[in-house]
N, C-alpha and C positions, 0 to 999 in steps of 0.2 A: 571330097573330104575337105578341098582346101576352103571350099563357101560353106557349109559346116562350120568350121572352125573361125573363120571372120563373121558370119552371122549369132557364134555363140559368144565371140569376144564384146558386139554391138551389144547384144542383149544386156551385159551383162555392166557394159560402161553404161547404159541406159539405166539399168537400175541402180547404180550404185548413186548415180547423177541425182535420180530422183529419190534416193534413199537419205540425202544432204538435208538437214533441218535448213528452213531458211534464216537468213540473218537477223537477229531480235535488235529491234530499235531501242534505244537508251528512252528510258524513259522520262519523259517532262516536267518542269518543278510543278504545274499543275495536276498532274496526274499520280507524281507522289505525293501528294497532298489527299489526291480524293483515296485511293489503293493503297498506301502505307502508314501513312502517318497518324499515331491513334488506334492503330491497330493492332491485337496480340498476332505477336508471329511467332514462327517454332523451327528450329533446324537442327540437324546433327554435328555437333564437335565433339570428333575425337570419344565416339560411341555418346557421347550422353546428350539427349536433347538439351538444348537452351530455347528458353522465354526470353526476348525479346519484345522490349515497343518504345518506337518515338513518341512520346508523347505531343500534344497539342500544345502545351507551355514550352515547349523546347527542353524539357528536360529527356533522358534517356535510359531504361533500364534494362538489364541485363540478370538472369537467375538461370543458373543449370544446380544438379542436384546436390552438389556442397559448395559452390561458388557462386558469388554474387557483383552485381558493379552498377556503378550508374556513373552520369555526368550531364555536357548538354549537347544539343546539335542546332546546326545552323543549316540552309542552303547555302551551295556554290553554283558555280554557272550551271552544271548540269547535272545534281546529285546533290550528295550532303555530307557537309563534315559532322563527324563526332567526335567532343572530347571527353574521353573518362576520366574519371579522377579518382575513382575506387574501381577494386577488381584487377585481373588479370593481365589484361592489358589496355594500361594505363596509355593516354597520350591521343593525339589525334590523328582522325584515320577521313580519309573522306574516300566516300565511295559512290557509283553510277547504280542503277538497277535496271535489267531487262524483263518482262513478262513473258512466261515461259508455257504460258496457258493454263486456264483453271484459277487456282489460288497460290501459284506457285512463281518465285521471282527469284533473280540471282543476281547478286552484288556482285561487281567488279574484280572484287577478290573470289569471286569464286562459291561462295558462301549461295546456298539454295533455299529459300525463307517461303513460309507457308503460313498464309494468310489464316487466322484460328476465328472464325465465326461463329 
């Protein structure tokens, strides 16, 4: 009973081990260039999708279904600041982004953005 029961505890730290997503690398200011930047993206706040996109000139737009914002953004060492000046929340934010596989990514805060092709 008692190798039963250490054999079903192995199994089971075995799978949990391999059940761990592995750790997503921060992505590069090249790589958010070629994958975000210019791109329509789409996420859930707070029940309602929001449209989001960096655009190419450094400007930034933001639209969910009665609220809207824009401003601009810049690079920092490993991410991007944005500052809005209309909308919701106003002010600057800067954030990291990881790839989460597929067309799907997730900023620092948490926020999970979908690439719109």
């Amino acid at each position: 009973m008692r190798k039963l029961t250490t054999a079903l505890a192995l199994t089971a730290a075995t799978l949990t081990v391999t059940a761990l997503p592995a750790t997503a690398e921060i992505l590069s200011r090249d790589r958010i260039a070629k994958e975000i930047i210019g791109k329509p993206l789409t996420t859930s706040r707070k029940g309602m999708t929001v449209h989001l996109q960096y655009n190419t000139n450094g400007t930034v737009r933001m639209k969910a279904f009665i609220i809207s914002g824009s401003g601009t953004w810049k690079y920092n060492d490993d991410g991007i600041c944005m500052n809005m000046t209309s909308g919701p929340k106003k002010g600057e934010t800067c954030v990291t982004f990881e790839h989460l596989g597929g067309n799907e990514y997730r900023n620092s805060e948490g926020m999970v953005l979908a690439v719109q092709e």
